[in-house]
C-alpha positions as CSV (number, residue, x, y, z in Angstrom):
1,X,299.7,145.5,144.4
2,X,300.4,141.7,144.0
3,X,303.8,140.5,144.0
4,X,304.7,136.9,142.9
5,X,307.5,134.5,143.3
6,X,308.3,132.9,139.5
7,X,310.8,129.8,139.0
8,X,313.7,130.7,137.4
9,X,312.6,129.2,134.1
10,X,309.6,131.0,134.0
11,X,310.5,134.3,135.0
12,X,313.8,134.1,132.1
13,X,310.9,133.1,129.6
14,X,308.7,136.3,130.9
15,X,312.1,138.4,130.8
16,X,312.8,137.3,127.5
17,X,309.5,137.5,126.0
18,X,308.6,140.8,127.1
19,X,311.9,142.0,125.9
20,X,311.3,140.7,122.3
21,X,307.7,142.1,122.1
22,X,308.7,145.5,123.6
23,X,305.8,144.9,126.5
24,X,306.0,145.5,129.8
25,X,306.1,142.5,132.1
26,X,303.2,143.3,134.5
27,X,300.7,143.4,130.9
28,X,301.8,140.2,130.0
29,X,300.8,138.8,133.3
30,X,297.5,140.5,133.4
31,X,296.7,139.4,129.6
32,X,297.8,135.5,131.1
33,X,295.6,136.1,134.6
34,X,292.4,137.3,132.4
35,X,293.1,134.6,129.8
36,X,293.4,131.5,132.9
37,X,290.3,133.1,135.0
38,X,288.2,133.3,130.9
39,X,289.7,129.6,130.8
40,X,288.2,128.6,134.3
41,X,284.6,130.0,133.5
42,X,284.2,128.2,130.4
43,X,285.2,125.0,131.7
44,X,282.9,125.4,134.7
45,X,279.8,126.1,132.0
46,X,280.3,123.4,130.0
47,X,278.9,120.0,131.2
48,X,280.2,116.3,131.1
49,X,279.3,113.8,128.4
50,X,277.4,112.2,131.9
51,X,275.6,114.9,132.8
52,X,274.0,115.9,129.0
53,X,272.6,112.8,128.5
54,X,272.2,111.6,132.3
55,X,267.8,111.8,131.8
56,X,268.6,109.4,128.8
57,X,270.1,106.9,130.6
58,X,267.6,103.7,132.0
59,X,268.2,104.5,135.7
60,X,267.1,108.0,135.3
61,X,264.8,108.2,132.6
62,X,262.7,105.4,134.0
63,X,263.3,106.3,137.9
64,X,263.4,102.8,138.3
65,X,266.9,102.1,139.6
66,X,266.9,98.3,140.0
67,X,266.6,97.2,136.3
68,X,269.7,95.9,135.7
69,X,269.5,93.8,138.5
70,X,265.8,92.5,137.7
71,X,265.4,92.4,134.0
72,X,265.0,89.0,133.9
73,X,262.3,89.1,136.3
74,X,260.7,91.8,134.1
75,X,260.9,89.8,131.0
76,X,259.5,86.8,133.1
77,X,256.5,88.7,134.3
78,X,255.7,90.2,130.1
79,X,255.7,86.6,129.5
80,X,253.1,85.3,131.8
81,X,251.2,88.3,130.9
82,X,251.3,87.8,127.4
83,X,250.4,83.8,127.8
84,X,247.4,84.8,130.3
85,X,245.0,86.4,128.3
């Protein structure tokens, strides 16, 4: 047995909704409980934007985490290469 404390707002829109629907109070509250906790799993499951692509973006997919920072060296050393042979 659970008992809970509603604002007064709430608990008039419970009173008045099970009233109008002919169902008790304490189904309406299970029905809203099952539908939060259903809610709170699916969110949990589904993953960020971030995290579906995150082995698509440079850092990760390359595992070299400094190529922002040293691109130009990069493009510098192609160069040379290129011009060597």
């Amino acid at each position: 047995m659970i008992s809970v404390r509603l604002d007064k707002k709430l608990e008039e829109q419970l009173n008045f909704y099970a009233k109008e629907q002919n169902i008790p109070k304490s189904k309406i509250i299970k029905e809203s409980l099952a539908l939060y906790f259903k809610m709170l799993e699916e969110k949990e499951q589904k993953k960020s934007a971030y995290e579906l692509g995150q082995d698509l973006f440079g850092k990760y997919s390359s595992n070299k985490g400094d190529l922002s920072r040293t691109y130009k060296e990069k493009i510098k050393e192609k160069i040379r290469a290129k011009n060597a042979h």
